[in-house]
ZADOLUM-413112 format. One record per residue (C-alpha): residue in three letters; x, y, z. Coordinates in steps of 0.05 Angstrom, whole numbers, m for minus. Layout:
REC   resn       xx       yy       zz
REC    ala        X        Y        Z
...
***
This chain:
REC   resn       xx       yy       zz
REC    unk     m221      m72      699
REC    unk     m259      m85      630
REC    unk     m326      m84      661
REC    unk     m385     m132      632
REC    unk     m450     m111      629
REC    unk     m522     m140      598
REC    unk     m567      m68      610
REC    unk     m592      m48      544
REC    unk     m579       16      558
REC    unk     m506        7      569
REC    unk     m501      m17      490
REC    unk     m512       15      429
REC    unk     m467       64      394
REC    unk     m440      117      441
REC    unk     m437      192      431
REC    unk     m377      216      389
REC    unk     m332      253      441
REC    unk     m269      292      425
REC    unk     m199      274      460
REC    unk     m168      333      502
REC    unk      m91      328      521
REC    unk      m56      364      584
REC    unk        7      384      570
REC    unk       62      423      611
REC    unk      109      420      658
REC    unk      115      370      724
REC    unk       74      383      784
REC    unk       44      455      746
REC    unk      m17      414      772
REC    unk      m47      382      702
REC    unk      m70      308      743
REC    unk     m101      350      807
REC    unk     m138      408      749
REC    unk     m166      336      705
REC    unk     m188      311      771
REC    unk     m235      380      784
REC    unk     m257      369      721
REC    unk     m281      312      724
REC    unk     m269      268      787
REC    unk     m227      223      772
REC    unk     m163      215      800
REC    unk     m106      197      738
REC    unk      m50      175      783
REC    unk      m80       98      765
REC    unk       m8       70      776
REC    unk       28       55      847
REC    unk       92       88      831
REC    unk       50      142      816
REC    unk        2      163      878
REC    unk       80      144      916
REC    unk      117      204      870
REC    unk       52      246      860
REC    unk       63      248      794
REC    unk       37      211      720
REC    unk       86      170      695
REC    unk       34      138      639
REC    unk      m17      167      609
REC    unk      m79      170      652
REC    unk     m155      178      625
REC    unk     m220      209      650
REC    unk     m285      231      623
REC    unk     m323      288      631
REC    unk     m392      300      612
REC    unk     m416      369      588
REC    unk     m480      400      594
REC    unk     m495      395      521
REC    unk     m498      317      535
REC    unk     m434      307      487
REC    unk     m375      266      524
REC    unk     m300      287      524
REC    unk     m246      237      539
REC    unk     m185      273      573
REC    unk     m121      249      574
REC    unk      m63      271      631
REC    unk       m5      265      599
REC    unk       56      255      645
REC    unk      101      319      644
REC    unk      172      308      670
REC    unk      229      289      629
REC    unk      238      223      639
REC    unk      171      199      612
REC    unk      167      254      547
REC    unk      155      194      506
REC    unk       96      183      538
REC    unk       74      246      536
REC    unk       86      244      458
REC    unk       40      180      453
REC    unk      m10      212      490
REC    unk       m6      281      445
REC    unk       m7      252      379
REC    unk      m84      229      387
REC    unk     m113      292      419
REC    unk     m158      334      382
REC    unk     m149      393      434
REC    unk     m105      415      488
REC    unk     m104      440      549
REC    unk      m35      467      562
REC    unk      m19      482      638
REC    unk       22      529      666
REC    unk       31      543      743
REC    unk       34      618      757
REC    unk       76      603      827
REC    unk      133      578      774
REC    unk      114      605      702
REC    unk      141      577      643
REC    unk      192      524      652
REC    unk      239      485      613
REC    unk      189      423      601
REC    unk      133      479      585
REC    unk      170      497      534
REC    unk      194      434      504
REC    unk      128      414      511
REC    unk       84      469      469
REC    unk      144      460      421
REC    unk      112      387      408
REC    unk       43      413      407
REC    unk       65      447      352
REC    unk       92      398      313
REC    unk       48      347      316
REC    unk       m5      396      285
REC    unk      m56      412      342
REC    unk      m92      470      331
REC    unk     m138      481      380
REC    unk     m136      485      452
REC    unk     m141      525      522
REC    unk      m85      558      562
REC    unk     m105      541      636
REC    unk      m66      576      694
REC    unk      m67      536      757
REC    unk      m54      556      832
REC    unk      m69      625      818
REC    unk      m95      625      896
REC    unk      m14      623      913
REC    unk        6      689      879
REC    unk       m5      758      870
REC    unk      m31      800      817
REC    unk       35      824      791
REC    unk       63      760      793
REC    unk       12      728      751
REC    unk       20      789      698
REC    unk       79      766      687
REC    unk       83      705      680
REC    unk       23      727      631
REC    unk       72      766      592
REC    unk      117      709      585
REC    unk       59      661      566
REC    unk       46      716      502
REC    unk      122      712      476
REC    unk      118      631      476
REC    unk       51      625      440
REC    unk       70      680      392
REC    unk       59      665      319
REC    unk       25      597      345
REC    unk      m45      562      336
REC    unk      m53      581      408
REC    unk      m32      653      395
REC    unk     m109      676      406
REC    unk     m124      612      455
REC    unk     m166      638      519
REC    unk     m136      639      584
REC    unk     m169      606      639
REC    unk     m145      621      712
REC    unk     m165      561      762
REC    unk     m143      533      829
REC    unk     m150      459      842
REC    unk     m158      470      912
REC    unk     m203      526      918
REC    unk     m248      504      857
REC    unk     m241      573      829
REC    unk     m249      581      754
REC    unk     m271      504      741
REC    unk     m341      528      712
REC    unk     m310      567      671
REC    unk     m256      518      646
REC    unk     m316      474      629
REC    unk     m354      523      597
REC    unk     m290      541      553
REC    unk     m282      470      543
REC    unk     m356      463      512
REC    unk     m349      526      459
REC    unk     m278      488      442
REC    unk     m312      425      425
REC    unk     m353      456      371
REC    unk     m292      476      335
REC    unk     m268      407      334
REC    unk     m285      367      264
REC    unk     m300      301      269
REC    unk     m253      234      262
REC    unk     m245      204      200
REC    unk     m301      148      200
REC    unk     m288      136      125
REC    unk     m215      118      134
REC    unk     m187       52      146
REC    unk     m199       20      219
REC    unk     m137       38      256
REC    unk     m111       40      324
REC    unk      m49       43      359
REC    unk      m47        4      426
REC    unk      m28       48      484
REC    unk      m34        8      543
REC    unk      m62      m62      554
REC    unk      m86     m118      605
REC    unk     m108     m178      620
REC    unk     m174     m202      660
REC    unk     m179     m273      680
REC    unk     m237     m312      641
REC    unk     m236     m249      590
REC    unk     m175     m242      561
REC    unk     m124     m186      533
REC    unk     m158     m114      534
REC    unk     m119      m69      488
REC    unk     m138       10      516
REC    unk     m124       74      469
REC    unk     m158      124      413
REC    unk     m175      102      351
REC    unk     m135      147      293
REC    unk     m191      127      227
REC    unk     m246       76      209
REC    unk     m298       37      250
REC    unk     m306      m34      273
REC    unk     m356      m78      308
REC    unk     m344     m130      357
REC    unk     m347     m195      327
REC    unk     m306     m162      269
REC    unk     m236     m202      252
REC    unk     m175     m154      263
REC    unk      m98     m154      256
REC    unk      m48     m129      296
REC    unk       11     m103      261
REC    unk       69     m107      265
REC    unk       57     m180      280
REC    unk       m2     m186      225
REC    unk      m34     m232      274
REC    unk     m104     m244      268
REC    unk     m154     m231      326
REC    unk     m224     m228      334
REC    unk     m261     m164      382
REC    unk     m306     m186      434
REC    unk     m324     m138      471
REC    unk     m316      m50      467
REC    unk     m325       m6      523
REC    unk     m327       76      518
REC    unk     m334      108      588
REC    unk     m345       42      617
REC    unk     m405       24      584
REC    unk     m404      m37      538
REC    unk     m415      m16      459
REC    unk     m428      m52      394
REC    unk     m379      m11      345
REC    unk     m324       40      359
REC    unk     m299       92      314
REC    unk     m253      148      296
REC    unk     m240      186      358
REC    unk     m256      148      409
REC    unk     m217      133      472
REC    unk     m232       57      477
REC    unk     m221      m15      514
REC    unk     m223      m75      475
REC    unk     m222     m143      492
REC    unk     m194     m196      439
REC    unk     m186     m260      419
REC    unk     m141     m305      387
REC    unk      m83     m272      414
REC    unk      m36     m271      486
REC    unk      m33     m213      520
REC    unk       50     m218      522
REC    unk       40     m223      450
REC    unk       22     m147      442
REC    unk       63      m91      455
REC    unk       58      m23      475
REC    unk       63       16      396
REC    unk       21      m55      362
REC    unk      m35      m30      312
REC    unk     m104      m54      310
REC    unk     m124      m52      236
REC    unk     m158      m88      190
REC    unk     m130     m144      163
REC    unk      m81     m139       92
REC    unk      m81      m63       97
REC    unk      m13      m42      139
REC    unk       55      m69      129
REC    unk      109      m66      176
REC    unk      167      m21      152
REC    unk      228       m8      166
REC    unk      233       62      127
REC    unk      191      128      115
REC    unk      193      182       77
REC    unk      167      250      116
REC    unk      170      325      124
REC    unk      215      349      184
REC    unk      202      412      212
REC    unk      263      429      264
REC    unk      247      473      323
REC    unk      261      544      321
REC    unk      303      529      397
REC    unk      331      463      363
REC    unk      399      445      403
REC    unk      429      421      347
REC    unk      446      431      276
REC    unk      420      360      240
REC    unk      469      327      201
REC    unk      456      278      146
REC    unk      445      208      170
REC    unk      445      227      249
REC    unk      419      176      301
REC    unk      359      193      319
REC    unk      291      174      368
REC    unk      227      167      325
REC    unk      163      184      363
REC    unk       97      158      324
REC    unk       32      149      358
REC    unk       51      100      407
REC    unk      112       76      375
REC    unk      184       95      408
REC    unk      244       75      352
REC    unk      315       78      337
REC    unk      341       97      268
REC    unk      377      150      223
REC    unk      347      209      194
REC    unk      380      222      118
REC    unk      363      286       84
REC    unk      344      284       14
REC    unk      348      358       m1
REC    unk      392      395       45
REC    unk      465      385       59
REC    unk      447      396      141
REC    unk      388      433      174
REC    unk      385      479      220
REC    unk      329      512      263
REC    unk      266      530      241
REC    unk      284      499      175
REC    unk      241      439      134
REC    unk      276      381       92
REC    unk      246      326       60
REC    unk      271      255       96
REC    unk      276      190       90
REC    unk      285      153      161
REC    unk      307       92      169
REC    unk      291       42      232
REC    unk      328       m1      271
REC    unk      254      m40      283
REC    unk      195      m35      245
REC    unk      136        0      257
REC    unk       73       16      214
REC    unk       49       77      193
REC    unk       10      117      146
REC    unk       14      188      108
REC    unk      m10      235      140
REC    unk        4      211      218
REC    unk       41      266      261
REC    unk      116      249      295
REC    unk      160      276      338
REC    unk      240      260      345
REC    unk      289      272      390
REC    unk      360      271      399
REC    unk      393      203      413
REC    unk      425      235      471
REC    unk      416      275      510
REC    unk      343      260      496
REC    unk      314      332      477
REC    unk      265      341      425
REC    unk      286      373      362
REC    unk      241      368      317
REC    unk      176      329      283
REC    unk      133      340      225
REC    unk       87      293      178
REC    unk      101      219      142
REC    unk       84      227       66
REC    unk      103      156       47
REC    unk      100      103       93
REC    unk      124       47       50
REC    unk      180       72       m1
REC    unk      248       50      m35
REC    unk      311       62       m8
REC    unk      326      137      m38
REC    unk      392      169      m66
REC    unk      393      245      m41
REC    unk      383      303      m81
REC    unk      345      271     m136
REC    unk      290      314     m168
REC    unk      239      268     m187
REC    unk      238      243     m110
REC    unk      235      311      m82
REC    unk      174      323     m131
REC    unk      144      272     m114
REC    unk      147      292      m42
REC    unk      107      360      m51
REC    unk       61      333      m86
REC    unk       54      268      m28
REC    unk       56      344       24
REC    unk       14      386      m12
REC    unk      m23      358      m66
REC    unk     m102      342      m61
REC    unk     m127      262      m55
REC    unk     m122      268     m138
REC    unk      m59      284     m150
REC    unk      m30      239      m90
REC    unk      m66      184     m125
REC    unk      m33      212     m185
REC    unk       37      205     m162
REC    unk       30      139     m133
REC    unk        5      109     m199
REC    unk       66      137     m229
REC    unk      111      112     m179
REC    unk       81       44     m181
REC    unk      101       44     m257
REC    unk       81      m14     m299
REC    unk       44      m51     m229
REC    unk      m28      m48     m249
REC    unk      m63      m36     m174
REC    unk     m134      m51     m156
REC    unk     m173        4     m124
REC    unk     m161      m27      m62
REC    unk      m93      m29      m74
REC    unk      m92       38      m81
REC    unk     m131       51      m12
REC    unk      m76        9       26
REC    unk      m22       43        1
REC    unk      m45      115       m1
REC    unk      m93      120       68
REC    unk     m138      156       25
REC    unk     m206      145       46
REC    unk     m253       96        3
REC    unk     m302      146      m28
REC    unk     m241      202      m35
REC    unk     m202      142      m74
REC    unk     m261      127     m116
REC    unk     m274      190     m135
REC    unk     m204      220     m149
REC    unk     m198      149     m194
REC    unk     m264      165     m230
REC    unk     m231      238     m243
REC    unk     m167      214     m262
REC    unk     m197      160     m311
REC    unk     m252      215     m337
REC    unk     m185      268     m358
REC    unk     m150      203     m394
REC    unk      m89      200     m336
REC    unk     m109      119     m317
REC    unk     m118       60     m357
REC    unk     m162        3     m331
REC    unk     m158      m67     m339
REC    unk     m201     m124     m332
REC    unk     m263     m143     m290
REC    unk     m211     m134     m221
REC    unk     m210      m51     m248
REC    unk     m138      m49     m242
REC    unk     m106       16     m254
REC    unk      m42       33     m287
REC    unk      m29      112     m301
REC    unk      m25      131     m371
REC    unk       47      153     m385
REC    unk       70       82     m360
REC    unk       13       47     m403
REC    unk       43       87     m468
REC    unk      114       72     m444
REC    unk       95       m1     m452
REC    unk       67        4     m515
REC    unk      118       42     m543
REC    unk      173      m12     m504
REC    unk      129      m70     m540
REC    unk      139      m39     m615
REC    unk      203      m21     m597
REC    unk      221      m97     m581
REC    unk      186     m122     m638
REC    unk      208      m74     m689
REC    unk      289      m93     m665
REC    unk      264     m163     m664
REC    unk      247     m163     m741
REC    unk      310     m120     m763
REC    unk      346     m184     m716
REC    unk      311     m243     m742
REC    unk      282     m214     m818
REC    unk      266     m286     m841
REC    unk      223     m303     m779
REC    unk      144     m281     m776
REC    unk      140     m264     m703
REC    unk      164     m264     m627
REC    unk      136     m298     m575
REC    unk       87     m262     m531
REC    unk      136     m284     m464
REC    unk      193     m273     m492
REC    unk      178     m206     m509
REC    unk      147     m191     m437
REC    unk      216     m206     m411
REC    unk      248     m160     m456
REC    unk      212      m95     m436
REC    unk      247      m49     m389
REC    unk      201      m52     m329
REC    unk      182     m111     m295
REC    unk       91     m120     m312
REC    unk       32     m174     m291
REC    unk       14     m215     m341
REC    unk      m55     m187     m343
REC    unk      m37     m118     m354
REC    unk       16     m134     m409
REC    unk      m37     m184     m443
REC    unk      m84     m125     m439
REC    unk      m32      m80     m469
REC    unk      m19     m135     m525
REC    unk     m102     m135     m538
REC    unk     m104      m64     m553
REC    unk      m45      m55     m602
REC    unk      m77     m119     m649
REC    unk     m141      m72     m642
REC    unk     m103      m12     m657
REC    unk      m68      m58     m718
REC    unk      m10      m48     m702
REC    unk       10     m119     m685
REC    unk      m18     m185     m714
REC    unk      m31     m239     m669
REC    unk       m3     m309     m695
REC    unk      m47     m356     m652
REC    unk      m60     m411     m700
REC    unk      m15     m478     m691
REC    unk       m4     m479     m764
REC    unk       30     m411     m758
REC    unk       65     m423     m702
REC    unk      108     m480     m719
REC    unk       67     m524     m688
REC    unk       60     m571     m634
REC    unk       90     m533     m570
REC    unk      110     m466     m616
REC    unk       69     m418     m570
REC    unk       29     m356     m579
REC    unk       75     m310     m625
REC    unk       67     m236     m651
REC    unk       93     m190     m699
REC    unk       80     m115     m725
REC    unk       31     m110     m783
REC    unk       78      m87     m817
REC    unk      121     m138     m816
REC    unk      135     m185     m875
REC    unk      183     m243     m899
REC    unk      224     m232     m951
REC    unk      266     m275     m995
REC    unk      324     m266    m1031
REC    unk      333     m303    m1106
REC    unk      367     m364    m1080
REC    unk      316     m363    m1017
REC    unk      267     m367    m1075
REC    unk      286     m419    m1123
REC    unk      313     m463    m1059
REC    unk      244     m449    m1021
REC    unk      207     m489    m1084
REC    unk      252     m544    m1087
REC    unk      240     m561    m1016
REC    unk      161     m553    m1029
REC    unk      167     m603    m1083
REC    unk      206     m648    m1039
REC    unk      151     m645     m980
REC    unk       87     m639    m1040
REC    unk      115     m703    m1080
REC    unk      135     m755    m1017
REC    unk       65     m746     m980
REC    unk       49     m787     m918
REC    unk      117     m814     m921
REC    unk      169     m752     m918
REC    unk      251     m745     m910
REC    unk      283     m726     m839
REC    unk      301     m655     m853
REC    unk      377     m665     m850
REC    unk      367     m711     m900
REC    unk      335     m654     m948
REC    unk      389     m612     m926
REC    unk      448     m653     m945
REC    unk      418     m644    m1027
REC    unk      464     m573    m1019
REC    unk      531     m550     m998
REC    unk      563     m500     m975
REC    unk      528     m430     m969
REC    unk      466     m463    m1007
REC    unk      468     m516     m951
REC    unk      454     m452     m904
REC    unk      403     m421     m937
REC    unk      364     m489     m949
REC    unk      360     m484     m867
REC    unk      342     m419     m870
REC    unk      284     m431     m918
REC    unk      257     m492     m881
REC    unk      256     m445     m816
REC    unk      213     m395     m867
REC    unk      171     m451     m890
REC    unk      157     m475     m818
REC    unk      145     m409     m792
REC    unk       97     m388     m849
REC    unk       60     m451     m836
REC    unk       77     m484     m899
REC    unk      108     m536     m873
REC    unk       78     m563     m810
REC    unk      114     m602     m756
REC    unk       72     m665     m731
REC    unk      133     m691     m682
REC    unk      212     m670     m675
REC    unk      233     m692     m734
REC    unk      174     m700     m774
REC    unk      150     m643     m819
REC    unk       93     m647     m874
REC    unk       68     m599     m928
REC    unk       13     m560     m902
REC    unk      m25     m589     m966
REC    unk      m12     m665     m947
REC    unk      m36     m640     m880
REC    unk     m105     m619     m909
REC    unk     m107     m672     m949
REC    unk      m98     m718     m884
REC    unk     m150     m677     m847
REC    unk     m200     m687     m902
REC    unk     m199     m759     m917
REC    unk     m204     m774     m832
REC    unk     m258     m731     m824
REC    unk     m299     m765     m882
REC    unk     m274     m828     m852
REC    unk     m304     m812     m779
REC    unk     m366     m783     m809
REC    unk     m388     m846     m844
REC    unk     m357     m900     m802
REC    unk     m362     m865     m731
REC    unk     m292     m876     m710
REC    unk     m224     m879     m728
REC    unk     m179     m942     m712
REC    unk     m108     m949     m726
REC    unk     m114     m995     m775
REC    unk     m162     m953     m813
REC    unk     m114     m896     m813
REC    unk      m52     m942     m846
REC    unk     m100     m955     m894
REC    unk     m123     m888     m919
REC    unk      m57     m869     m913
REC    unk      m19     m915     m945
REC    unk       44     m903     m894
REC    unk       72     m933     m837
REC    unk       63     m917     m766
REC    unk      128     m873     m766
REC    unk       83     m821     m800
REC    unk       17     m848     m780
REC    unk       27     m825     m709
REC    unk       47     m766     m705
REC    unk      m10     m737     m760
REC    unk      m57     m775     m708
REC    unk      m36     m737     m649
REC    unk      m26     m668     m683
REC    unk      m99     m672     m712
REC    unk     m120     m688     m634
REC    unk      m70     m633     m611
REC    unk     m101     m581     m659
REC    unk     m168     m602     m642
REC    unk     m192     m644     m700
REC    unk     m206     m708     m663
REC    unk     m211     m745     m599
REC    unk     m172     m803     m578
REC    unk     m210     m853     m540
REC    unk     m167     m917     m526
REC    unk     m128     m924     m597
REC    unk     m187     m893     m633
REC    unk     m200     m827     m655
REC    unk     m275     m792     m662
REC    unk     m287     m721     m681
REC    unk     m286     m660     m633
REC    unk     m349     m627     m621
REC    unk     m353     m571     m677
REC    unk     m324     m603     m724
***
């Protein structure tokens, strides 16, 4: 049980230990070797001590001289519980892979170093047990047969420990091998985001849900706030133990208990994922490298049913090759599965699969994308994208997902979530990136858009504008959202208006941000390329001044425009609308309300004679308006609420003072 305890010295942040697996075949004696290792007995469940055997993965602790702590974990080792085996295997930093020399290698021996191998374990012990039952000969064979499986292996040069559970022979040794091990053994990654997948739990009444497992990345304290995934409920930790003794913080590495809060212990699963909260999304597809075993059963087809073994995550779900036709042993393909349930993961993490059935493991290998589109097969710029997500350093993956993120401009946080790149590694391969010219970044937020897709959108935006002018030659400019919806690729508004700043910079486009160029009340923000300019034909011309004579001689008191219109016919009757539209969108004519339109002269002219008004009398009324004027309150109004639109003045009741700054 999750075991409470106020002794200082029980707190405090406990030694980083490594995680050693057992692995091999049922009854070869892996539960009764941990046990003279250590003491404990891992057969923690009933149905177990009744079968004699580990159905789920049991944990012990053993303390070496050198004062460090090492968690191991007995993995179960018939065939009916290989999934948990898997679970247990894809955490381990070492292994110790047991083989009884009364039996030799064995069908689950085998299947089992074959998933050793794939989920990328390099270092570990090959431990011999119940050498007292057989003879010399005996055990150089099976010896001999030990060689041909580890051939060409991690374990290829891994020391050979003979022991005997019941006679105690070769334990020393086993622990001395296990100490030189440990220094080979690089640390967890303390930097990385706080993640870990829930192995087994349970509940303790008056404490609540305790979640038990090793933690894949990060750190966290209790009293930190938590999510579990794929749920993305919130929880609070109150309370870590490592060996039993009550801790502040747990990190990377670390075989753990934690007790929550906020949450129901039938709310959490076996496979659930302790994280921080906003970093992992639940998925129902990944992209990944599949490695399939040299003694694969099967030829894999495209789109074959499949079992997907992450961490502690069993699922259903197809496997669909994006660069092979089918794949046979020993062979790699690029893949895209996709799951019956979701699951979360990140690049980098280790899996296994299996056959839907019979259930036999064929293969495993590494998830490069844990949160990707739905992919088309054999297409080049996905498979390159691939290597680089496989092989590339924490540059160019950051690289890659900038361009595949296109025109979404990503905070460096952003970034972190999607790439489980560590912090400082993200900051730095950003800094590098932004140093060589690759990145663009906008804003106070830093948000980060690679280069080739900030250039694309430039070149989309004078693109638009330049088709926009040869489209509509007798108007000054586009507005700014109607343009945004008329590039190629959908982009935030802060990015594009950032995009936008730096061309007017650059001069090559022209901001039109004034009301009197932009057609007035409600016209918008427009633009246009420098370059751009209006011009008139002959009869534009000479129809353009007639209509500025019209506006120029009637004043405060001007015509409806279809009434200026209806002076032509015909095609002159078109161009007259055409000019107007020039007139308006040049800001020579300026429109107060729907239908009413003055010269931008009259305008002035308006503007000056309130403002000298205001200035000497302190306000504005109606009445003093009609009268300096001289029109009704047809006109009246409007030039009254365009001058408080604009900015001139302020209405207060039915009077108008000026605005500050004027």
């Amino acid at each position: 049980m999750f075991i409470q305890s106020d002794s200082e010295e029980m707190r405090g942040n406990f030694m980083k230990h490594a995680i050693i697996g057992t692995a091999g075949h049922v009854d070869h004696g892996k539960t009764a070797l941990v046990k003279a290792l250590t003491g404990t007995d891992c057969d923690r469940l009933k149905e177990e001590k009744e079968r004699g055997m580990t159905i789920e993965l049991g944990y012990a602790y053993l303390d070496l001289s050198d004062g460090k702590g090492v968690s191991i974990v007995d993995v179960p080792g018939h065939e009916r519980f290989v999934k948990t085996m898997l679970a247990g295997a894809s955490v381990i930093d070492c292994v110790l892979f047991v083989i009884a020399t009364d039996e030799g290698v064995m069908p689950q021996t085998i299947e089992h170093f074959g998933i050793i191998n794939l989920l990328g374990i390099k270092h570990g012990l090959i431990v011999l047990t119940k050498v007292d039952l057989v003879e010399q000969e005996w055990l150089r064979l099976v010896k001999e047969d030990i060689a041909e499986l580890v051939k060409g292996t991690h374990l290829e040069m891994a020391p050979i420990v003979h022991t005997s559970s019941v006679t105690g022979e070769g334990i020393d040794t086993l622990k001395k091998q296990i100490e030189k091990l440990i220094e080979e053994i690089e640390p967890g990654n303390e930097q990385g985001i706080f993640r870990f997948p829930i192995d087994w739990t349970f509940g303790v009444s008056g404490i609540g849900p305790i979640v038990c497992g090793i933690i894949f990345s990060g750190k966290a304290r209790v009293g930190n706030r938590l999510e579990i995934v794929p749920q993305q409920k919130e929880v609070r930790v109150r309370g870590i133990q490592v060996h039993g003794k009550d801790v502040d913080e747990m990190s990377a590495g670390q075989l753990v208990s934690v007790n929550l809060s906020g949450i129901e212990l039938s709310e959490i699963r076996r496979g659930d994922v302790l994280s921080m909260p906003g970093y992992l999304r639940p998925t129902y597809m990944l992209d990944a490298k599949l490695h399939l075993l040299n003694n694969s059963p099967i030829i894999l087809e495209d789109r074959t049913r499949i079992r997907l073994h992450l961490a502690c995550s069993e699922m259903l779900g197809r496997v669909v090759l994006l660069d092979k036709e089918k794949l046979t042993s020993g062979e790699d393909a690029f893949v895209q599965f996709r799951l019956e349930e979701q699951l979360t993961a990140e690049h980098g993490d280790q899996y296994v699969i299996r056959q839907y059935s019979p259930t036999r493991t064929i293969g495993g290998g590494i998830i490069l994308d844990s949160y990707p589109e739905k992919h088309k097969r054999f297409k080049p710029e996905i498979i390159e994208y691939l290597k680089v997500m496989d092989e590339g350093s924490p540059k160019e993956r950051v690289e890659q997902i900038l361009l595949k993120l296109q025109t979404q401009a990503n905070t460096e946080e952003d970034l972190t979530k999607a790439s489980n790149i560590a912090p400082v590694e993200m900051k730095t391969a950003l800094e590098s990136l932004i140093s060589e010219q690759k990145v663009f970044v906008f804003g106070r937020e830093r948000r980060f858009m690679h280069i080739n897709w900030y250039n694309k959108t430039k070149e989309a935006i004078i693109d638009n504008l330049r088709q926009f002018h040869a489209e509509q030659p007798l108007k000054l400019g586009m507005s700014r959202e109607e343009l945004r919806t008329r590039l190629p690729d959908e982009i935030e508004l802060d990015a594009y208006s950032q995009i936008l700043r730096n061309l007017i910079a650059e001069g090559t486009v022209a901001p039109l941000v004034s009301p009197l160029l932009t057609g007035g009340i409600g016209g918008g923000e427009r633009v246009r390329l420098t370059s751009h300019t209006i011009k008139l034909s002959e009869a534009h011309e000479d129809i353009k001044q007639q209509i500025e004579e019209i506006y120029l001689n009637t004043g405060f008191s001007t015509p409806l425009p279809e009434d200026v219109f209806s002076k032509w016919s015909g095609r002159e009757a078109q161009i007259a609308q055409e000019t107007f539209a020039v007139l308006v969108e040049t800001g020579v004519l300026v429109q107060a309300d729907e239908k009413v339109f003055f010269h931008l002269k009259t305008i002035d002219k308006a503007k000056e004679l309130i403002v000298q008004h205001i200035r000497s009398h302190g306000k504005l009324t109606l009445s003093d308006c009609r009268n300096l004027l001289q029109t009704s309150r047809k006109y009246m109004l409007p030039i009254l609420y365009y001058f408080d639109e604009i900015g001139v003045t302020l209405r207060i009741g039915d009077d108008r003072v000026l605005r500050g700054g004027v």
